[in-house]
N, C-alpha and C positions, 0 to 999 in steps of 0.2 A: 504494500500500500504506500506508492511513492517513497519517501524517504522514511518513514519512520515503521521501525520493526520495533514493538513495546514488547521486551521480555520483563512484564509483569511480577515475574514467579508466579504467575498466576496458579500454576499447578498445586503448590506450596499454600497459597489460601486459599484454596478452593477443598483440599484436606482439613487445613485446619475450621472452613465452613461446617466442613461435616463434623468433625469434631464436637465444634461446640452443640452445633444440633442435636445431635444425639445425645451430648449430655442434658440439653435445657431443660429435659423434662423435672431435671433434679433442683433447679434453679430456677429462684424469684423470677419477676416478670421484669423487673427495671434491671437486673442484672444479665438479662438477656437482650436488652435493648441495650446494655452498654457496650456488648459485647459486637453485636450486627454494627454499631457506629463507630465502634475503636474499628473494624475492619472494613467498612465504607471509606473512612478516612484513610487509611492505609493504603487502599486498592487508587484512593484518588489524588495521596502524595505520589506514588511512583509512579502512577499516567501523568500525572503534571511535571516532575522529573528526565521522562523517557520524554514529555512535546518541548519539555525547554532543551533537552538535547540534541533531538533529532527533527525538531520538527514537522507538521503534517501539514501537508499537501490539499487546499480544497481549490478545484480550479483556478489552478496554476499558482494561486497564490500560497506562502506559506502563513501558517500559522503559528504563534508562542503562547507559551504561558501563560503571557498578560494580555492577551487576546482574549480570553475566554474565561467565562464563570460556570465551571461545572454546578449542574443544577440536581442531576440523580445518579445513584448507580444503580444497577437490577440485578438480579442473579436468577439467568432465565434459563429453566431445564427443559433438555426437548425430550421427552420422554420415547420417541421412536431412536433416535438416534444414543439415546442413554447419554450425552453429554450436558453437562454446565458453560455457561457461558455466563462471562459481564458485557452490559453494555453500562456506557459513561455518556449519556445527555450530558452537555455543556453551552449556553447560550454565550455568541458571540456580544463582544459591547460596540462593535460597529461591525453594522454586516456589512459582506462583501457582494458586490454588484459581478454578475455573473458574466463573461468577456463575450465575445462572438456572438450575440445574435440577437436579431432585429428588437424581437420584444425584451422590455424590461424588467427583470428578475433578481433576487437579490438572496443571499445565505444570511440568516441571524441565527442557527447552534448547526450543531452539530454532532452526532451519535458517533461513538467506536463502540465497536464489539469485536470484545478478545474471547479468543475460543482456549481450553484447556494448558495449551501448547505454551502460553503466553503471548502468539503469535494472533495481530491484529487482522480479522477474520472480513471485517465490514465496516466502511467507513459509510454515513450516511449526511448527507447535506440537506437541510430542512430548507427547501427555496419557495418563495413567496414570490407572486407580483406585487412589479410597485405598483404604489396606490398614485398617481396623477390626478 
């Protein structure tokens, strides 16, 4: 996916996911909610780390760090394929106006979705017409 290859460790917290899940049954409810957010954060320092490194590519343009305000992560299981995946919604703070072609169109966020591997799987660009 253009320049940037995120090795997350994603495989590494996507274990320790399971981990705690199958413990929470033992564990308060706000200590299970601390636990889903210490690993939200985590999952969304080293994707912010890997784009100030590497940079990501959205029509042609690159993006950084202080480009963007991650807004979710998800931890979306496809149960035919039996894999885990994250994706990272993060809204851009100035969208980018999309090159080449007649009508006017513009990016404000943008999704990655890292698959197991820690290898970035799907980059998605959220495009909107302009309003004139």
């Amino acid at each position: 996916m253009g320049n940037i290859v995120l090795k997350i460790v994603v495989f590494f917290l996507l274990i320790s996911v399971s981990g705690i899940i199958a413990s929470e049954t033992n564990l308060p409810e706000d200590e299970i909610k601390k636990h889903r957010k210490l690993e939200s954060h985590l999952i969304l320092n080293l994707f912010l780390d890997a784009i100030e490194r590497d940079g990501l590519i959205v029509f042609e343009q690159k993006i950084t760090r202080s480009m963007i305000n991650p807004a979710q992560v998800a931890y979306i299981y496809d149960i035919e394929k039996d894999e885990l995946t994250i994706s990272i919604y993060s809204k851009l703070k100035s969208p980018i106006m999309i090159p080449h072609y007649d009508e006017k169109f513009y990016v404000d966020a943008v999704s990655v979705v890292v698959g197991e591997s820690g290898e970035v799987e799907i980059v998605k660009a959220h495009v909107l017409p302009l309003q004139e």
